[in-house]
N, C-alpha and C positions, 0 to 999 in steps of 0.2 A: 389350908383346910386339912384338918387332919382326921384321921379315919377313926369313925365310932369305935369303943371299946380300946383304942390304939391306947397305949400308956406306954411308957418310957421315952428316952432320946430318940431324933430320928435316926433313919437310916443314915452312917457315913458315905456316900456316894466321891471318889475322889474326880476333880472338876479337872485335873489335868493342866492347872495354868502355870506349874513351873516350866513342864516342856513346852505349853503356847508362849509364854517370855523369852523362852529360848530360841525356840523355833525362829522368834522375830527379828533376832541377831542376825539368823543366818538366810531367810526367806521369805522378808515380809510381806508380800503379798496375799500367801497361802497360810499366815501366822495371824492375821486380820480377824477371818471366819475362825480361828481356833481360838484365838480369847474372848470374841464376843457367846460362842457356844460355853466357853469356860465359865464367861461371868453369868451364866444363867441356871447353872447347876443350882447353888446353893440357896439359891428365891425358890425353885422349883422345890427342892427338898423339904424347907420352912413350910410349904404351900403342902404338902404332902401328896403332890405329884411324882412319886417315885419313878413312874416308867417315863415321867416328861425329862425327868434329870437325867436317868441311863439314857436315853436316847440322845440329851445336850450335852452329855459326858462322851458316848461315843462317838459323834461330830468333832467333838474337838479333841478326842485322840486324833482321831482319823487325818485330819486337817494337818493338825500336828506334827504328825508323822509325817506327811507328805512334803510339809514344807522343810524338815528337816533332811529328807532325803534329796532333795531337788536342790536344798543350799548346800550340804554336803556334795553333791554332784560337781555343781556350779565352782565349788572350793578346788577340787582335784583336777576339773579342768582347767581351770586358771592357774594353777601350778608346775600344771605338765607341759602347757603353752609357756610359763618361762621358761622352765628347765629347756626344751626345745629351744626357745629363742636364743638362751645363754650357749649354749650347743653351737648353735649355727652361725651366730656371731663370734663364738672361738672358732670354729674351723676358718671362720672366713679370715678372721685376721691371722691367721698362721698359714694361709696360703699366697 
């Protein structure tokens, strides 16, 4: 539905689903809620619900980000746990 008088393209509103694809590489859990909020931007925009879009557009930043941060977390800790492992299993064998 688009607003009396409105003429031109709609608003570009960006839906964020390259970092929700991304995000699900690394935490998909918390990547799930960001591309379903992604894949709703652009109906929302069509539909000329601009503030429904911003609001499904910043959900799935939001999401997003969180799941990137948490797999990114998840990544450094499981790297620091081998480096440690490799560590403790060199000193053990040289003693």
């Amino acid at each position: 539905m688009v607003q009396p008088g409105y003429s031109g393209q709609p608003q570009q509103i960006d839906n964020n689903m390259t970092m929700s694809i991304v995000a699900i590489f690394l935490f998909w859990p918390l990547a799930i809620p960001a591309i379903m909020n992604a894949s709703k931007v652009n109906p929302l925009v069509q539909q000329g619900d601009i503030a429904g879009a911003q609001a499904a557009a910043a959900e799935s930043k939001k999401w997003s980000k969180l799941a990137l941060y948490v797999g990114l977390g998840l990544w450094a800790v499981s790297i620091i746990c081998c480096i440690l492992w490799f560590v403790v299993v060199a000193a053990a064998s040289n003693a």
